[in-house]
C-alpha positions as CSV (number, residue, x, y, z in Angstrom):
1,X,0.0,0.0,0.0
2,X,1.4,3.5,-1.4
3,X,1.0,5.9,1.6
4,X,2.6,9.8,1.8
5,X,3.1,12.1,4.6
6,X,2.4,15.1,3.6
7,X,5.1,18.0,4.4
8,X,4.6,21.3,6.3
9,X,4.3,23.2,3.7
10,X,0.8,22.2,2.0
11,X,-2.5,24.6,3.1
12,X,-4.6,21.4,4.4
13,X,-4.0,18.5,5.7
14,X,0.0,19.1,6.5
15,X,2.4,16.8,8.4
16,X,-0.9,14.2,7.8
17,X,-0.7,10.4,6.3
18,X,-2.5,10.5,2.9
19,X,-3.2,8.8,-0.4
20,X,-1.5,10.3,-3.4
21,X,-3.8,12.4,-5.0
22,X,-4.7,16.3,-5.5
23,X,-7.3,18.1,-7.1
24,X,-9.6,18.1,-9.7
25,X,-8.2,20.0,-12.9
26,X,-10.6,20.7,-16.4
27,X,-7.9,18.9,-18.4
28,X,-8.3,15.9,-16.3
29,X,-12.0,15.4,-17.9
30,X,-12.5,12.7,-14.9
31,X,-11.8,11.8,-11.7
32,X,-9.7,9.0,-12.6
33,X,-7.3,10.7,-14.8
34,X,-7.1,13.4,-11.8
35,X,-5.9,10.2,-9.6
36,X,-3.1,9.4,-12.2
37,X,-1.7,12.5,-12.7
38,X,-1.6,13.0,-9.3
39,X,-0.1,10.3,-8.5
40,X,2.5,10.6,-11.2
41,X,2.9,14.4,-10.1
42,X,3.3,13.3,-6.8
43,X,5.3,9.9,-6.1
44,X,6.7,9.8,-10.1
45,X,4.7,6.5,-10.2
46,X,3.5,6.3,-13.7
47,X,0.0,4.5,-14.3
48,X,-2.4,3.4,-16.9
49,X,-6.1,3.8,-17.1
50,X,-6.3,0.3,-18.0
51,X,-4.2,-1.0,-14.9
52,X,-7.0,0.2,-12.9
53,X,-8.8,-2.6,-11.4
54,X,-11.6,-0.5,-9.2
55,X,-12.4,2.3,-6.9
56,X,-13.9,2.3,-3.8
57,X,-16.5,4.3,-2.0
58,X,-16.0,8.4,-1.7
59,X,-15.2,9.9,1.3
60,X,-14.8,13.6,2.7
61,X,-12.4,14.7,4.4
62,X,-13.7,15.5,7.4
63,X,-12.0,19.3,8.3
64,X,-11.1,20.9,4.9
65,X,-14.5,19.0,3.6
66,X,-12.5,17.7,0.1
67,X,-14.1,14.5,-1.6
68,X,-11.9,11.7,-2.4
69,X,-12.4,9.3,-4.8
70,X,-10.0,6.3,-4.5
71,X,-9.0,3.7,-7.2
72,X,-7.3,0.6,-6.7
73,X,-4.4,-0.6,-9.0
74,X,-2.3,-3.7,-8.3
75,X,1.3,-3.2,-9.9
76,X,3.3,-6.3,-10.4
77,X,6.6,-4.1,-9.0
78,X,6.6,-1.2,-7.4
79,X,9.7,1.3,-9.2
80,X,11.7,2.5,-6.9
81,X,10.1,5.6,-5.5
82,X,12.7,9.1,-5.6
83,X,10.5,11.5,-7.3
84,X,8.4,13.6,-5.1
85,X,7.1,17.6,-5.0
86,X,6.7,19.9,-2.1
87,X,3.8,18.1,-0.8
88,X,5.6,14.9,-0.3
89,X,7.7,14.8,3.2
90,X,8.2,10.7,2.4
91,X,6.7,8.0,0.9
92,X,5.5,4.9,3.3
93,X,5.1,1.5,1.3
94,X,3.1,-0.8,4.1
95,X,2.4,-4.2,3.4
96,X,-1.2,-4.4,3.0
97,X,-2.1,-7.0,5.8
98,X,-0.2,-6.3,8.6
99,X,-1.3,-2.5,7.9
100,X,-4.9,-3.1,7.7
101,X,-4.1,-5.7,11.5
102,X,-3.4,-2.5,12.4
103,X,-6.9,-1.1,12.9
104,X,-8.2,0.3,16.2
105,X,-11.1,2.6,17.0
106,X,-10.1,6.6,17.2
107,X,-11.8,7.6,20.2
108,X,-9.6,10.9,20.0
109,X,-11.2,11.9,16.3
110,X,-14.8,10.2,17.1
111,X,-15.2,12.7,20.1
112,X,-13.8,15.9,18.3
113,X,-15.5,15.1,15.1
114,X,-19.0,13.6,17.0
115,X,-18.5,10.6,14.8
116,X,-18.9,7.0,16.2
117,X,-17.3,4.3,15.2
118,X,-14.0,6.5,13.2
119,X,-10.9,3.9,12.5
120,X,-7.4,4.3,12.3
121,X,-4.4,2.4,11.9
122,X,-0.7,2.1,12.4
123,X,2.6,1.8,10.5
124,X,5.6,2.4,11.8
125,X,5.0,5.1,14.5
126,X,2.5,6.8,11.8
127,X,-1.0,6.9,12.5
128,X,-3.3,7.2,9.4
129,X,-6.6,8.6,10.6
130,X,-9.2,10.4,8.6
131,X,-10.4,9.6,5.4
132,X,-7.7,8.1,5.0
133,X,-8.1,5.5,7.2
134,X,-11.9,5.6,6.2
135,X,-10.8,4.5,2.7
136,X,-8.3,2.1,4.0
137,X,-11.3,0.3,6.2
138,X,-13.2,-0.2,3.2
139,X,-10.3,-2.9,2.2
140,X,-11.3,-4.6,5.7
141,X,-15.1,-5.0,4.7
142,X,-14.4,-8.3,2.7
143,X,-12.6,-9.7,5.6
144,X,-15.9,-10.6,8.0
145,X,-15.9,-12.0,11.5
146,X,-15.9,-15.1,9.8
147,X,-12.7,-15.1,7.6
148,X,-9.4,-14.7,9.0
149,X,-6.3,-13.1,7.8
């Protein structure tokens, strides 16, 4: 899973663990080609349309109010990561599993925010709240009670 922190130096959402991503721009046309340019703007990770196998379910953010649309791709190898902008403070590659083990309640954010039930997880002394972690619990859905991991 292809995480960033984001730097100081960004307006919203600074010093926080994100998705690569960014605004909406006219020449994008859609939403998806906003993710990949992003994405390529942001980590130098260069992807298709058609190496898009999904998306998941929108979420807002839930203090600057921005809607995220996530899509899943599943790259064979990962290039090694050295291009980043000003937004970028590092890139954090987490294995998927252990990441998503990872998941406790966020009391902290579920009181300030008057929102039950808010998830976050761990990696590395990083916690990834927020719609972040919103998006990332999504991923958790298809492992029930019932199936193990």
């Amino acid at each position: 899973m292809i995480l960033i922190k984001r730097t100081k130096l960004v307006k919203n959402h600074a010093g926080e663990i994100s998705f690569p991503g960014g605004n909406f721009m006219k020449v994008d046309v859609e939403m998806l080609k906003t993710a990949i340019r992003e994405m390529g703007e942001e980590i130098g990770i260069k992807v298709k349309s058609n190496q898009v196998i999904g998306h998941l379910k929108a979420e807002r953010t839930l203090s600057s109010r921005y809607v995220i649309y996530p899509y899943v791709v599943i790259l064979d190898n990962i290039p090694k990561i050295t291009d980043t902008n000003y937004e970028v403070e590092k890139i954090i590659d987490a294995p998927l599993i252990p990441l998503l083990k990872s998941r406790e309640d966020d009391i902290e954010h579920a009181i300030e925010f008057s929102i039950p039930r808010l998830p976050k997880f761990t990696y590395k002394n990083e916690v990834i709240w927020g719609a972040t972690a919103r998006i990332l619990d999504q991923l958790t859905e298809p492992f029930s009670k019932d199936i193990h991991y």
